[in-house]
MARLO-436571 format. One line per field, with one value per residue: z negated, y negated, x of N, C-alpha, C in turn. Coordinates in pm, whole numbers, plus 50000, padded with zeros to 5 digits. Each point is the difference from the previous one (the first is absolute). Last residue first. Layout:
N
npz <- (Z, ...)
npy <- (Y, ...)
npx <- (X, ...)
capz <- (Z, ...)
capy <- (Y, ...)
capx <- (X, ...)
cpz <- (Z, ...)
cpy <- (Y, ...)
cpx <- (X, ...)
REM end
This chain:
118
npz <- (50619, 49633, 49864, 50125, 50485, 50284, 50030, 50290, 50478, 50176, 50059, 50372, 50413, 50108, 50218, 50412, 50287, 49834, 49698, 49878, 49859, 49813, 49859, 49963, 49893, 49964, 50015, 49972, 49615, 49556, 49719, 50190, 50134, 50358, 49958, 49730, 50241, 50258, 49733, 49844, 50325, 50094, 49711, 50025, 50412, 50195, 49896, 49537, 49811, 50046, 49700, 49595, 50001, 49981, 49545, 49662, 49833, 49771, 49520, 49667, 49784, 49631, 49512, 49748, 49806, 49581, 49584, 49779, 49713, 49653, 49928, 50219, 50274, 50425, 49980, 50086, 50480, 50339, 49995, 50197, 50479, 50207, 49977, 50275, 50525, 50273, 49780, 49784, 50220, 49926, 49513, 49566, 49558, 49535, 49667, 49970, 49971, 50226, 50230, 50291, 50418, 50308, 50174, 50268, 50473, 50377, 49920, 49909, 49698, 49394, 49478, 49459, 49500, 49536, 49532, 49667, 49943, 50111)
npy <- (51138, 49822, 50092, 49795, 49972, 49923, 49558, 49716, 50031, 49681, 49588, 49914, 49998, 49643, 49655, 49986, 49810, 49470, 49646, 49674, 49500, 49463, 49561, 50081, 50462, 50558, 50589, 50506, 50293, 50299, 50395, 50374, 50038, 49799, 49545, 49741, 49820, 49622, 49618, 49807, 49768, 49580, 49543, 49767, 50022, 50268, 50324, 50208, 50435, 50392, 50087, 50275, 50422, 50222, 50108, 50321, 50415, 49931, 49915, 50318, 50255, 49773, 50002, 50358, 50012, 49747, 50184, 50349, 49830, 49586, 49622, 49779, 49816, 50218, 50321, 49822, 49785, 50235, 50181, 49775, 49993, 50339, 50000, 49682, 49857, 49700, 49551, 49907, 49759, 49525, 49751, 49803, 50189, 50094, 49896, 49771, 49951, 50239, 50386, 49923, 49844, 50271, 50240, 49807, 49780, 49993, 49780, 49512, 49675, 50047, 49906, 49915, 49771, 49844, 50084, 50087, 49599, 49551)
npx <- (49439, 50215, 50494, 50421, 50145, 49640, 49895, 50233, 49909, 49628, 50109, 50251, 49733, 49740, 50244, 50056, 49661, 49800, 49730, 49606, 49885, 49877, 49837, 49561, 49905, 49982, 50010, 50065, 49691, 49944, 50122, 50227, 50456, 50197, 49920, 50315, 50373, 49917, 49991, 50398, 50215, 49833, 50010, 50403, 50354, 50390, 50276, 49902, 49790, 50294, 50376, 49965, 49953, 50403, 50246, 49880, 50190, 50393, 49950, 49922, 50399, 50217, 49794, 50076, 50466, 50036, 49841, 50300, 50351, 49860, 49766, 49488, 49754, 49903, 49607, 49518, 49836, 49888, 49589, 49635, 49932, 49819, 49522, 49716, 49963, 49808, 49985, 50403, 50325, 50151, 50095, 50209, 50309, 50301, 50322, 50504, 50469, 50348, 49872, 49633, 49986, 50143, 49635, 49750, 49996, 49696, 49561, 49900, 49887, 50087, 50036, 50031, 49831, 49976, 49911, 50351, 50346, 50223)
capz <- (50113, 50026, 50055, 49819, 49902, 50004, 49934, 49836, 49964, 49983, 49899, 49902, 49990, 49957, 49857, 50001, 49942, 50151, 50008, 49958, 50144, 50019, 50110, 50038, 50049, 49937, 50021, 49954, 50204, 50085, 49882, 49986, 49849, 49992, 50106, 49930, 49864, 50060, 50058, 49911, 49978, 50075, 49922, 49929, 49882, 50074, 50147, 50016, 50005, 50100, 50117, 49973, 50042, 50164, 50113, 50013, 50074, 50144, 50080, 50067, 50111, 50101, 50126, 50055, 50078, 50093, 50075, 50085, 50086, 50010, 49927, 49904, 49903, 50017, 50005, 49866, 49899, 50056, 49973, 49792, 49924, 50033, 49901, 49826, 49932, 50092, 50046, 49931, 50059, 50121, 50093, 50044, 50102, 50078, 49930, 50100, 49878, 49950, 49953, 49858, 49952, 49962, 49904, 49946, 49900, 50049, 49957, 50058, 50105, 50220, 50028, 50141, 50069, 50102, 50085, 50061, 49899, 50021)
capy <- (50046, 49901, 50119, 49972, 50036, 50090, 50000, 49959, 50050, 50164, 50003, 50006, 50110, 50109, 49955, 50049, 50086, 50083, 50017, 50148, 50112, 50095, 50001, 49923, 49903, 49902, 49874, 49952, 50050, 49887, 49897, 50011, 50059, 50123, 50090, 50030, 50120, 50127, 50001, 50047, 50113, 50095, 50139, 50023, 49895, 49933, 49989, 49843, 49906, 49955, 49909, 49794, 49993, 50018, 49874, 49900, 50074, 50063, 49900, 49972, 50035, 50010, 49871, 50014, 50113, 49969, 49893, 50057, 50057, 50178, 49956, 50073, 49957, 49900, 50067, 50068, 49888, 49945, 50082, 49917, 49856, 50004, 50111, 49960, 50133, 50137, 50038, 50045, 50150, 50033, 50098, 49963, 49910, 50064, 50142, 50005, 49944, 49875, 50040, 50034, 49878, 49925, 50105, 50023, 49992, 50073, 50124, 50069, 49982, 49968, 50064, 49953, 50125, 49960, 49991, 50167, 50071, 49994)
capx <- (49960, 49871, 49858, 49983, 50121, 50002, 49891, 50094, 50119, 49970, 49939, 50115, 50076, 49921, 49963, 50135, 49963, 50029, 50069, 50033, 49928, 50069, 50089, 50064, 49946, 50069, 49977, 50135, 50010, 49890, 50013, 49867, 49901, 50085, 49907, 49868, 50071, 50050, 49861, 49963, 50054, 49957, 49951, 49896, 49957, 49921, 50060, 50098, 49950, 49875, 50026, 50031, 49866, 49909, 50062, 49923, 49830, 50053, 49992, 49875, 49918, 50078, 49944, 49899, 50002, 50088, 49893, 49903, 50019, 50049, 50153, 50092, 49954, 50064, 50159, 50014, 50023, 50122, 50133, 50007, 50084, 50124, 50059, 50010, 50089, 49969, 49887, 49876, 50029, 49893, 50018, 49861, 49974, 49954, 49883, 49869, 49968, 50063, 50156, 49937, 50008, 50086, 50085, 49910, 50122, 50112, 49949, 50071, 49915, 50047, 49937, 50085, 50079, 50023, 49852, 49932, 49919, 49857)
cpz <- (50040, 50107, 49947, 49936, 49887, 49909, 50022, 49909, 49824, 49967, 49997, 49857, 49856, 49958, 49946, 49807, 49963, 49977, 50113, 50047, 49889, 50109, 49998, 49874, 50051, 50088, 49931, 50072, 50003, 50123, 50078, 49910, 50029, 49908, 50021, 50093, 49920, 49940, 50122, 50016, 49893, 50013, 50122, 49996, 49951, 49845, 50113, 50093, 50011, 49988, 50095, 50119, 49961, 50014, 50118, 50119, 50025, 50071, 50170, 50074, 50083, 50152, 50084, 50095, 50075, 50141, 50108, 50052, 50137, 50106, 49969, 50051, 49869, 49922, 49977, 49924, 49846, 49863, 50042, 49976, 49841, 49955, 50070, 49940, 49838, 49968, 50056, 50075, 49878, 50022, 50140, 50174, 50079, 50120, 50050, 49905, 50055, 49910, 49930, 49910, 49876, 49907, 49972, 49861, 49863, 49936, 50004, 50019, 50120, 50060, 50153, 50060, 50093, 50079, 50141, 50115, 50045, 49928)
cpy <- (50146, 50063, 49934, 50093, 49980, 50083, 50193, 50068, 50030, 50078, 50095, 50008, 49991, 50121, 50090, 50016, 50126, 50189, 50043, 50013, 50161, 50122, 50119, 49932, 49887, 49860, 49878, 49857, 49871, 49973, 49908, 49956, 49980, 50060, 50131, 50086, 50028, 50097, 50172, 50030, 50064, 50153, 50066, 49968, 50111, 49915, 49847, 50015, 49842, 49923, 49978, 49987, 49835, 49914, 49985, 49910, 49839, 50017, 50026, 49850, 49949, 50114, 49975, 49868, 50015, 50077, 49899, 49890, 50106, 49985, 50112, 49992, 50011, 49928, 49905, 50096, 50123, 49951, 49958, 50132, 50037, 49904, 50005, 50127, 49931, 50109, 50101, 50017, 50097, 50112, 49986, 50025, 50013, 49935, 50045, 50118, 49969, 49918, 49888, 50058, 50091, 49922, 49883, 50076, 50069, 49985, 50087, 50119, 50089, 49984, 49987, 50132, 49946, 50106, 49884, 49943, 50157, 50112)
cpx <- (49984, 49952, 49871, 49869, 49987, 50152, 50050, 49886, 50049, 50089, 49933, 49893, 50107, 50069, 49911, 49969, 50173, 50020, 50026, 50147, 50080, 49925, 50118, 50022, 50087, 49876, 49997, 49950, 50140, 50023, 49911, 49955, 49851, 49954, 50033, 49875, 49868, 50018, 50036, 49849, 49952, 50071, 50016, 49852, 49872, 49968, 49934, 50055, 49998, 49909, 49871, 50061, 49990, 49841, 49933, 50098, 49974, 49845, 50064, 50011, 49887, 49957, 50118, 49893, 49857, 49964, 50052, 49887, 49942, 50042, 50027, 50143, 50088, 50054, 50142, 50181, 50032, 50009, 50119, 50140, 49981, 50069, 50164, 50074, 49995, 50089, 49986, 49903, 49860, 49998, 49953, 50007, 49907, 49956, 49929, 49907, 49850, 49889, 50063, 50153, 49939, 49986, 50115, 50126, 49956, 50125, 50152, 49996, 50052, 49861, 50111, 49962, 49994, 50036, 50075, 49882, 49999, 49929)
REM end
């Protein structure tokens, strides 16, 4: 197929894997509420050093926490939360989705303060 065929994840949490194998990058959720961590993920990820290895291998350990919290509950309301937290927009959703519980607040504050978002 060529150079100009590339192969994006939907996956934010296979992310470093699927780019190791020929991925270029992926259509993110976790971007929304940590952009300078994912694009320095993707960018690191990318490359084929050894030090740019190493380095999105770190930042992806800082992001896991934060690709799980957000898929603990149905999408957007976890990510809408996380955003209220940034003081991005408030975390109210419309039917037929509801806001999240609040065990779910905690594991997405948790995961926002380890990636020091918070």
């Amino acid at each position: 197929m060529g150079k100009d065929f590339i192969q994006l994840t939907g996956n934010d949490d296979n992310a470093f894997e699927f780019n190791q194998r020929g991925g270029v990058g992926a259509i993110s959720v976790t971007a929304n509420i940590a952009p300078k961590l994912c694009s320095e993920f993707q960018k690191h990820s990318v490359k084929d050093d050894k030090d740019s290895i190493a380095e999105a291998k770190k930042l992806d350990k800082i992001l896991q926490p934060i690709h799980y919290s957000m898929f603990i509950e149905s999408n957007p309301s976890p990510v809408k939360y996380a955003a209220s937290l940034l003081g991005m927009c408030k975390p109210t959703v419309r039917l037929p989705l509801v806001e999240i519980r609040e065990e779910t607040k905690k594991k997405i504050s948790d995961a926002l303060k380890v990636a020091k978002l918070l």
